[in-house]
N, C-alpha and C positions, 0 to 999 in steps of 0.2 A: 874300245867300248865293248861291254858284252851285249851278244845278240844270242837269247833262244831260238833255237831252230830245232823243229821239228821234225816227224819221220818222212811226213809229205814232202817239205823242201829238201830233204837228204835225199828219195829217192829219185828226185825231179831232177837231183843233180848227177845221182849215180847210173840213170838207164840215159839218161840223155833227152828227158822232157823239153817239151818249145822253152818252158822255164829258167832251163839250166842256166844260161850266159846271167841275165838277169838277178839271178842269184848268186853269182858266183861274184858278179861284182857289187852288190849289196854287203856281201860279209866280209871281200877283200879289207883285208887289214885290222878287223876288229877278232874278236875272241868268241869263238864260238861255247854256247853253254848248254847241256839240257840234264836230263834226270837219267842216270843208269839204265835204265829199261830199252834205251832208244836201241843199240847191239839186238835185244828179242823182236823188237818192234820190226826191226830192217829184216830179220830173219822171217821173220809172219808175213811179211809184204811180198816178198821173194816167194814163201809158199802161194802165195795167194796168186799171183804170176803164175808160177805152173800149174796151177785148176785151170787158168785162163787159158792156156797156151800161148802167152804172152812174150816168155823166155825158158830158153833152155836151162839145165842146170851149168853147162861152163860160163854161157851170160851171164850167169848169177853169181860164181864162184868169181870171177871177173870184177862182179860188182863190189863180191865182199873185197875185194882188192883195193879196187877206189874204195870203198868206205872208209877204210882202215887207214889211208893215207890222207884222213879231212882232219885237219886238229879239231877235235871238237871235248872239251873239258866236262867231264861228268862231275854235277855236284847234287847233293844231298838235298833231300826233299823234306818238307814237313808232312808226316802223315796225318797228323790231327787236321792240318790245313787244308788237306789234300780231299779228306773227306768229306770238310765241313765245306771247301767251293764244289766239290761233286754234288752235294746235297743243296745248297742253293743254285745250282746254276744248271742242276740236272743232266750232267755228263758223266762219264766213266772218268772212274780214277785216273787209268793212262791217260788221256785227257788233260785231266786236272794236274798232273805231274810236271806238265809243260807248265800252266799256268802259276803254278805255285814257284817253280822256278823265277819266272818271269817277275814273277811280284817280291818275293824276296831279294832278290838281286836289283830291282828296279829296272830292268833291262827288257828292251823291245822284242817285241816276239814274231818271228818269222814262220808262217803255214800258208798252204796252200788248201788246208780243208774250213772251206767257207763255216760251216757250221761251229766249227772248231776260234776262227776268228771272231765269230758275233760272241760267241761264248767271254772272250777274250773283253771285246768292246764293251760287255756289259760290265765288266766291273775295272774298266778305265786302264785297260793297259794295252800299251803305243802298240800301234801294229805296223810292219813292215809294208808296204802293199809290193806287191804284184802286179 
């Protein structure tokens, strides 16, 4: 089955959040799916870590390591779609890139940012819980 997963549930698995096991068997065996962007997304989380003094840069380089060994299947996004759930549901495109995924695919969608999943249940697509 395909599962959307987001940059929250990749990073949760890549620094080693309480999440990780959790997730990790959640998406055993299914197919993981989301929209191209997710590779800048990981890279933005990772800077945003070092403002925090969170992780070093080899922690990170490490990470992109793990990353790079998730199979996770990049597919095409609707941008008309993409604009028109940002504009009712009132979220950022990157955002809405998951969802639009999710909905064209018919496929349940994995996050850990709450905001990000009510956004999700408003317009009736499966959520993973956590």
């Amino acid at each position: 089955m395909d599962l959307v997963v987001d940059t929250s549930a990749l990073i949760a698995v890549i620094v080693g959040e309480p999440e990780r096991k959790k997730i990790i068997d959640f998406t055993s065996g299914n197919s993981l799916i989301g929209p191209g962007s997710i590779p800048w997304e990981i890279g933005n989380a990772f800077s945003a870590m070092f403002k925090q003094d969170r992780i070093t840069l080899k922690e990170a380089q490490k990470g992109i390591s793990i990353f790079n060994s998730i199979p996770l299947r990049y597919v095409e996004i609707d941008f008309s779609n993409v604009l028109k759930l940002s504009k009712e549901i009132n979220i950022y495109a990157y955002d809405a890139y998951f969802l639009d995924c999710a909905v064209r695919h018919k496929a349940p969608f994995l996050t850990l940012d709450k905001r990000l999943k009510n956004a999700a249940k408003s317009i009736n697509i499966g959520i993973l819980e956590i």
